[in-house]
C-alpha positions as CSV (number, residue, x, y, z in Angstrom):
1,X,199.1,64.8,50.8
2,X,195.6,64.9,53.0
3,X,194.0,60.9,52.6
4,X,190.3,60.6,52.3
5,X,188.3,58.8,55.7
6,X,185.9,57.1,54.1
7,X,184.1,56.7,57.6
8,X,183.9,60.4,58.9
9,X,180.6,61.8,57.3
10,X,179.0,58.6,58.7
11,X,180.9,59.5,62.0
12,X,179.3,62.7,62.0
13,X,175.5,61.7,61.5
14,X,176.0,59.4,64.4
15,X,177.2,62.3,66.6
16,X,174.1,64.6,65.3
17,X,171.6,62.0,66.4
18,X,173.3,60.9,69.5
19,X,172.9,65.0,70.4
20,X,170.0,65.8,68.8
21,X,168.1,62.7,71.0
22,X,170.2,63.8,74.2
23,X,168.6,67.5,73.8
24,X,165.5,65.8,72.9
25,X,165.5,63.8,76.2
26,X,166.9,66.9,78.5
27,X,164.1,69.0,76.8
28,X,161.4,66.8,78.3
29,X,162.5,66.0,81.7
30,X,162.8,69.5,82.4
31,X,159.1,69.8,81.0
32,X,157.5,67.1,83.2
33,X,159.8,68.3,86.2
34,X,158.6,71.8,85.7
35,X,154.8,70.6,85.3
36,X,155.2,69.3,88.4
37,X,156.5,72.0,90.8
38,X,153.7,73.9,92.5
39,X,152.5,77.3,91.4
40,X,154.8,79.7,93.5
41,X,152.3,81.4,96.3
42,X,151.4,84.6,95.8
43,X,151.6,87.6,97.5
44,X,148.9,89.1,99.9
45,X,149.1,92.3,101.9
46,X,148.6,91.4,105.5
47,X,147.0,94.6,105.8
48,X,143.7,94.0,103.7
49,X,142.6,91.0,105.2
50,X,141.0,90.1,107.8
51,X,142.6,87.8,110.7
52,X,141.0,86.0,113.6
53,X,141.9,83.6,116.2
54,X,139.5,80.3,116.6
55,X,138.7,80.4,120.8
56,X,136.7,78.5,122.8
57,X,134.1,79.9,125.5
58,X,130.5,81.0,125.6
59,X,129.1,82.1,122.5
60,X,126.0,83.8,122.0
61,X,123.7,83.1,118.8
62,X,122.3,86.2,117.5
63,X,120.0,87.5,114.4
64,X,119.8,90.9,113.2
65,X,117.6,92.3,111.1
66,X,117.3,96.0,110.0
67,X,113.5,97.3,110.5
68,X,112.0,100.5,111.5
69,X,109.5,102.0,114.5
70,X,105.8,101.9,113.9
71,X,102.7,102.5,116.1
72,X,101.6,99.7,117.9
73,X,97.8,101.5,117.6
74,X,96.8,103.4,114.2
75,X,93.6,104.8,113.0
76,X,92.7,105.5,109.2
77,X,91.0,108.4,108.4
78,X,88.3,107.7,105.6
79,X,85.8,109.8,103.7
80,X,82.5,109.0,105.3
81,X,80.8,110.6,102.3
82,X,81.6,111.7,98.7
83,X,82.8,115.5,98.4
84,X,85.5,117.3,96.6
85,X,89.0,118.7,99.0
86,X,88.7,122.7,99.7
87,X,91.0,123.0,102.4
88,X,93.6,121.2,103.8
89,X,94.3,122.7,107.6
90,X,96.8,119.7,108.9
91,X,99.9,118.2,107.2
92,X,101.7,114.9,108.5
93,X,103.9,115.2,111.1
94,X,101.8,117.6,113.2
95,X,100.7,116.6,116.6
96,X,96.3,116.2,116.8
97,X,93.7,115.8,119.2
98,X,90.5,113.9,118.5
99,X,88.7,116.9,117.7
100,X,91.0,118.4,115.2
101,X,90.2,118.8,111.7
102,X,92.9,118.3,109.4
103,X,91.2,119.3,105.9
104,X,87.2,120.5,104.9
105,X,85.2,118.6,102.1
106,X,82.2,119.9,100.4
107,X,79.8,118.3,98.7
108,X,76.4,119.9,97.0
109,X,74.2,117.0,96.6
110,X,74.6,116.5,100.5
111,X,74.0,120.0,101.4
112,X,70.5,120.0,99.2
113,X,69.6,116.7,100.8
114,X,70.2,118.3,103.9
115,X,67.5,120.9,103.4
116,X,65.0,118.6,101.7
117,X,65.6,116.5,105.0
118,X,64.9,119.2,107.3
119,X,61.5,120.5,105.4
120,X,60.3,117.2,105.0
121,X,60.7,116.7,108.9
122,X,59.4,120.1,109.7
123,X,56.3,119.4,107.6
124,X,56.0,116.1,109.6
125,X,56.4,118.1,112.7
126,X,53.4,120.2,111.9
127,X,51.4,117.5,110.7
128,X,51.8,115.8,113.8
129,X,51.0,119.0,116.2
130,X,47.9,119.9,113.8
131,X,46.8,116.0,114.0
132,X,47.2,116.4,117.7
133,X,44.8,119.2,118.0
134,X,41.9,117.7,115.9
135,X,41.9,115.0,117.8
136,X,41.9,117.0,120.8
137,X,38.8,118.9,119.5
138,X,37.2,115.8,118.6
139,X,37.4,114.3,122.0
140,X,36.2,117.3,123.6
141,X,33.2,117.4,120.9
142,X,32.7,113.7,122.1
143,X,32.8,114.9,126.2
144,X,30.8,117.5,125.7
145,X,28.1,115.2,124.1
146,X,28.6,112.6,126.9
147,X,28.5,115.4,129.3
148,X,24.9,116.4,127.5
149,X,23.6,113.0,127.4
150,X,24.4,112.6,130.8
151,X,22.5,115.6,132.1
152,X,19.4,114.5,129.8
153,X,19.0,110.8,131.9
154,X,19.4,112.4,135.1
155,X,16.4,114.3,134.0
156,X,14.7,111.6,132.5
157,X,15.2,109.5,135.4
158,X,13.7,112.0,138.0
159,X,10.8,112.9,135.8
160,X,9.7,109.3,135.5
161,X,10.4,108.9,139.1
162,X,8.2,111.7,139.7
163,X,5.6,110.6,137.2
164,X,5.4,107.3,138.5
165,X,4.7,108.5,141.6
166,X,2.1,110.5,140.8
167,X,0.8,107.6,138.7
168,X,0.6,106.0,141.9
169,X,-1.5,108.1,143.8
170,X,-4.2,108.7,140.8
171,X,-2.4,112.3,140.1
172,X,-1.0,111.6,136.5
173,X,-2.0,109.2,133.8
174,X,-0.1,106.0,133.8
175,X,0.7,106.4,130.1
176,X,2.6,108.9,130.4
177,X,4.5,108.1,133.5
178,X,5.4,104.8,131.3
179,X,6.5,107.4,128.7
180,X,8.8,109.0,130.6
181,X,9.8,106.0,132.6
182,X,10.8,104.6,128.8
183,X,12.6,107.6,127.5
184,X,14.6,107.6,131.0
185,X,16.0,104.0,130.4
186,X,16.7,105.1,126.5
187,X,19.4,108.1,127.8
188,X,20.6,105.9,130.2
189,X,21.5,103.2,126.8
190,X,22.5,106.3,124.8
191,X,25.0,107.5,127.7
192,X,26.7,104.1,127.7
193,X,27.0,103.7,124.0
194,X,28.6,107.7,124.5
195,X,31.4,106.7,126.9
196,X,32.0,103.4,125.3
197,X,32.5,105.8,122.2
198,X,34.8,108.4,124.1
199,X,36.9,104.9,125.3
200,X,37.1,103.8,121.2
201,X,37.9,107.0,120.6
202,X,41.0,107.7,122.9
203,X,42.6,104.4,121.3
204,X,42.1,105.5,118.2
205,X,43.6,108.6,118.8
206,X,47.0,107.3,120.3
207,X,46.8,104.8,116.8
208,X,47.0,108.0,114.9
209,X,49.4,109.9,116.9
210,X,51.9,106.9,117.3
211,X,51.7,106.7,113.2
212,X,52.5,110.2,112.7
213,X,54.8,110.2,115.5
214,X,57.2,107.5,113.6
215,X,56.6,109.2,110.3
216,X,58.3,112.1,112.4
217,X,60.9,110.3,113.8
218,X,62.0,108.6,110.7
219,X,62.2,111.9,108.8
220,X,64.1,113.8,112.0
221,X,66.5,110.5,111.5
222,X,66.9,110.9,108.0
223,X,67.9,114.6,109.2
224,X,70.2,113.6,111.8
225,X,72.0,111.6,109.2
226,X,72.8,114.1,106.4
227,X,73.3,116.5,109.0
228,X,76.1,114.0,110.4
229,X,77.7,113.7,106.6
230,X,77.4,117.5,106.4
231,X,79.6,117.6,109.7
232,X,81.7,115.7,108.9
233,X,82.5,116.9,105.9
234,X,85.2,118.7,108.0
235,X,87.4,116.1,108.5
236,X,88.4,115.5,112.1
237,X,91.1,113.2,113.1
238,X,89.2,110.8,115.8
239,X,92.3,110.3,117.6
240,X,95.0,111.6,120.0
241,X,98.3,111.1,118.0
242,X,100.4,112.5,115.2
243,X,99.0,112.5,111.7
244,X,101.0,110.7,109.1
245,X,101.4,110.2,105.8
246,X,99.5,107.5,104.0
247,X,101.3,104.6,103.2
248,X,102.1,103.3,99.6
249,X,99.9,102.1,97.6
250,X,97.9,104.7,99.0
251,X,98.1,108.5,97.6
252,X,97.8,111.5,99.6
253,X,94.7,113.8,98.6
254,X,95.2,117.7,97.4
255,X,93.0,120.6,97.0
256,X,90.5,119.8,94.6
257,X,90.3,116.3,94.5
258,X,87.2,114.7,94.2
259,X,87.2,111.7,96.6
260,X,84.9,108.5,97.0
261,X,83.4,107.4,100.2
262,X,85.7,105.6,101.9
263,X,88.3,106.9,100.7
264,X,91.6,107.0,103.0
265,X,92.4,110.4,104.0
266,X,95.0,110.0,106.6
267,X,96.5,108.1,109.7
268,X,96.6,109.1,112.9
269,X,99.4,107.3,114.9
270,X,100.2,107.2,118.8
271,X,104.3,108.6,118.5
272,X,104.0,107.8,122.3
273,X,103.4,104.0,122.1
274,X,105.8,102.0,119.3
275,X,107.1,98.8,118.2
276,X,110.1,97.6,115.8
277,X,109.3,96.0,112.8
278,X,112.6,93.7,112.1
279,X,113.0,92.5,108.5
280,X,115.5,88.9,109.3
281,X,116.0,86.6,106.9
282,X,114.2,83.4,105.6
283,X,116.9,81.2,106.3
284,X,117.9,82.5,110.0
285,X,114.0,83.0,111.1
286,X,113.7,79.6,112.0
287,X,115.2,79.5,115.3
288,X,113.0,82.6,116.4
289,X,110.5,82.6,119.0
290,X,108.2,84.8,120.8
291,X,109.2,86.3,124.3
292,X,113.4,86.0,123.1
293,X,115.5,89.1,124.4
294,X,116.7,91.5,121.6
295,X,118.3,94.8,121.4
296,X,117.1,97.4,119.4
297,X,119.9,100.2,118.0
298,X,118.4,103.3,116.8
299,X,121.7,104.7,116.3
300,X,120.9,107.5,119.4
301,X,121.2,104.6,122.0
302,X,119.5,101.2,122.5
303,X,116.7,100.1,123.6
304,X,115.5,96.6,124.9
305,X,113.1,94.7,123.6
306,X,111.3,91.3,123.3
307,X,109.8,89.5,120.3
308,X,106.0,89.4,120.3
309,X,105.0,88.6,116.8
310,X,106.2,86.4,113.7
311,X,104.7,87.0,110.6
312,X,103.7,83.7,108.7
313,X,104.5,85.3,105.7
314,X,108.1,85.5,103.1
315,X,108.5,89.0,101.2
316,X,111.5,89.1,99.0
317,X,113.3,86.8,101.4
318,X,112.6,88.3,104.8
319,X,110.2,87.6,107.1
320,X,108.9,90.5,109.5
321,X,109.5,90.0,113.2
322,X,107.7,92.7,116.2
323,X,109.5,93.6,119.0
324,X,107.5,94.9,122.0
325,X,110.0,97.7,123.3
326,X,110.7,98.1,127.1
327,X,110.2,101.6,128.3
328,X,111.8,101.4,131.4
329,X,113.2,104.1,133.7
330,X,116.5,104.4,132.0
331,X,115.0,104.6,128.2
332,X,116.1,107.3,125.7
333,X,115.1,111.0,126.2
334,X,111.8,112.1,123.9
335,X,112.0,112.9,120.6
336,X,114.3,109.8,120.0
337,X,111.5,107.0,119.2
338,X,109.3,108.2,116.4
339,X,107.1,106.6,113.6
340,X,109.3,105.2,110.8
341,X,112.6,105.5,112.8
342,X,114.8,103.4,110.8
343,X,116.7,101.1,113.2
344,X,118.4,97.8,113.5
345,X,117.4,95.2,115.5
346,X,119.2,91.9,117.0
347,X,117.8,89.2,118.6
348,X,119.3,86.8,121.3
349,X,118.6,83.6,120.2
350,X,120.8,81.0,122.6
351,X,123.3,81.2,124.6
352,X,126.1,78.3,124.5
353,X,128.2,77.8,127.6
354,X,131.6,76.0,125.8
355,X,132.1,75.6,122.2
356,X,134.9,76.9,119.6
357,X,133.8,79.3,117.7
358,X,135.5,82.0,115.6
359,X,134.1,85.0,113.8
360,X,132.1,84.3,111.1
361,X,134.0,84.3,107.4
362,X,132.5,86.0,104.8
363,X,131.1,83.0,102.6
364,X,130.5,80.7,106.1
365,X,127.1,79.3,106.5
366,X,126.2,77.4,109.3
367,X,125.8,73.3,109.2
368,X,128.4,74.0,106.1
369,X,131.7,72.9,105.1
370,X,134.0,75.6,103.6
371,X,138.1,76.0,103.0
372,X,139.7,78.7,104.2
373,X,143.4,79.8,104.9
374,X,144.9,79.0,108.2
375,X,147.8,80.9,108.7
376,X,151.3,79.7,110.0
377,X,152.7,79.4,113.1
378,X,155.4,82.3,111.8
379,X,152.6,84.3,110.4
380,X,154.5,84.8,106.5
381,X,152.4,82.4,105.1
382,X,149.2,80.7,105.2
383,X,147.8,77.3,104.2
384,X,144.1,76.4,102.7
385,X,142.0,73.9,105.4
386,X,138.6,72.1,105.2
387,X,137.0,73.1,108.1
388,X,133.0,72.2,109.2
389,X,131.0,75.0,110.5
390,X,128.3,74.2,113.2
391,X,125.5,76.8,114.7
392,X,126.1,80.5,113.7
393,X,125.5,83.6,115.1
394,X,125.2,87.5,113.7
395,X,129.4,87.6,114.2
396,X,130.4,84.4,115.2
397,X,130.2,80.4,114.2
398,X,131.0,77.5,115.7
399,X,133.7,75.1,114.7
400,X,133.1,71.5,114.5
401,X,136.7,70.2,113.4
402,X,138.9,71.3,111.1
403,X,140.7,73.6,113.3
404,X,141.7,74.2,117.3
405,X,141.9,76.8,119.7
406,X,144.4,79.4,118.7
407,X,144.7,78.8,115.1
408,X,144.7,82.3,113.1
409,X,142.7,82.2,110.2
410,X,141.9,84.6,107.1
411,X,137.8,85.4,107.7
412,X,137.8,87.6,104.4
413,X,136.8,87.1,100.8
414,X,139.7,84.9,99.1
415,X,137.9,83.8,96.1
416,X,140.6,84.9,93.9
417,X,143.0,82.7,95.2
418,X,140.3,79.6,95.2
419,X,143.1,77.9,92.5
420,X,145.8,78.0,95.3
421,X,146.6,76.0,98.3
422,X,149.1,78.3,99.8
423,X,149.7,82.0,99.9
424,X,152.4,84.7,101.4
425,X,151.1,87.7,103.8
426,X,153.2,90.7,103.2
């Protein structure tokens, strides 16, 4: 017969909780161990990153800045005058001499000026000849009187010689030799007023004609001038070179355009004689000085090159940099260097005799500290570092510590492994 254990429910309670707290326990040390291992390193293909090896030696700092060719001398072509566009004889990119007209203009107001200017100075012309003549006329009028006058005292004079003489003797009355002695000294006032007249006169006459000689001048001018416009109407380019096109804002003209004076209708630029225009950035302009060495790509060859101009000015984060090319005996063939070549340009900016340096990571700025992944001496895995970055360069940066000479380090974008500490290369 089975006997009842009064003790063996309570017996089994105890045994529950004893297990239930020892699974209870076991549960959570496994928890904190497991929050405590490390995230296992993940797996990076060798192949898509981009290794380099930290050396020490000379290191050359460098900018570079893309840019393009542009004339170092250009000439504008405006619209002297107002007109309308009939023809257009020469597009951009054609070669032009001083002389050559590249498109005709007409205008009617100017061409009617143009006659009213020329009758106006022809009828000052003829004024001025007809002025001429009277005044000739009248001075011979005046010469001939003189000449008249003249003959009369001569007369005078010997007949009251003559009577006087006779007076003398008792041949002739006195009266009358006082008569004529009197009338003698009268022509002789008469002649003098006469020539002082003719002397008057001539000054008076070169008055006039100077008068009417400006008021001929000034209308020929005002000829000379619309005749000018009218001539230039056909719009010559002013300058050996090869015409381009206008540069934005500005908008090339067409057939049939009414156009202002001064309006820009072209550019004539020197292909022969060039200069790169650099675009480097804000933050690596600094160190960049006139007269530094650069090298200019134009993707045919190179070309060397020297700064000669920094412009004071920021635009969208660049600042524009001139290099004066050197055309020496080796340069590049023609037909290489043209206007608005688009090239890139780098400039030498220092060179440092002994410094470690390695190339430049993707996110490295110089006078910076950045973490990046070292890898190990077996080359399976690799470890992130702090390092300090000193002076930079277009490929290469300068280390200040962090690493040494031979470590191999990853110089390309590992953002997305930021949240680990080490990785495995594949």
């Amino acid at each position: 017969m089975d006997i009842q254990r009064k003790d063996a429910g309570k017996k089994r309670l105890i045994r529950r909780i004893v297990i239930g707290v020892v699974l209870v326990a076991a549960v959570g040390g496994i928890s904190v161990v497991v929050s405590r291992l490390k995230p296992a390193a993940p797996s990076v293909d060798l192949s898509v990153v981009w290794p380099d090896t930290v050396r020490r030696g000379p290191m050359t700092r460098e900018v570079r800045g893309l840019g393009t060719l542009v004339p170092i001398d250009t000439m504008l072509i405006p619209a002297t005058t107002e007109g309308r566009v009939q023809r257009i004889l020469i597009y951009p990119g054609t070669p032009v001499k001083a002389d050559s007209v590249i498109m005709i203009l007409t205008s009617q107001e100017l061409e009617t000026d143009l006659l009213n200017a020329e009758y106006a100075m022809k009828a000052a012309e003829a004024d001025y000849a007809n002025l001429k003549v009277t005044l000739e006329k009248a001075n011979l009028d005046m010469q001939s009187t003189v000449a008249q006058v003249d003959a009369d005292f001569n007369t005078a004079k010997l007949q009251g010689d003559r009577d006087a003489a006779l007076a003398k003797e008792g041949l002739f009355s006195e009266v009358d030799a006082k008569i004529s002695a009197v009338k003698a000294v009268q022509l002789g006032s008469r002649l003098q007023l006469e020539q002082k007249r003719i002397s008057i006169n001539s000054s008076a006459e070169e008055a006039q004609l100077a008068a009417a000689k400006v008021r001929v001048d000034q209308l020929r001018g005002q000829f000379n001038l619309k005749k000018s416009q009218v001539d230039q109407l056909n719009v010559r380019a002013g300058f050996d070179g090869m015409l381009q096109q206008l540069p934005t804002p500005l908008s090339p003209v067409e057939v049939g355009q009414k156009v202002a004076a001064g309006t820009p209708l072209g550019k004539v630029a020197q292909a022969s004689k060039l200069k790169a225009e650099l675009k480097i950035a804000e933050t690596q302009v600094k160190d960049v000085v006139i007269g530094q060495h650069a090298m200019i790509d134009t993707r045919n060859g190179q070309i060397e090159g020297r700064v000669s101009r920094i412009d004071p000015s920021i635009l969208n984060g660049t600042v524009t940099v001139d290099v004066a090319l050197i055309m020496g005996k080796d340069a590049l063939p023609p037909g290489v260097l043209r206007p608005d070549l688009s090239v890139d340009g780098t400039i030498e900016l220092e060179r440092l005799n002994d410094v470690v340096f390695m190339g430049r990571p993707v996110f490295g700025q110089q006078e910076s500290t950045v973490q990046i992944f070292k890898l190990e001496p077996d080359g399976k895995y690799a470890n992130k570092v702090k390092v300090v970055l000193g002076r930079s360069s277009v490929s290469t940066i300068e280390i200040k510590d962090g690493l040494k000479v031979g470590d191999r380090v990853i110089l390309s974008d590992m953002s997305a492994y930021d949240s680990y500490e080490r990785i495995k290369l594949n």
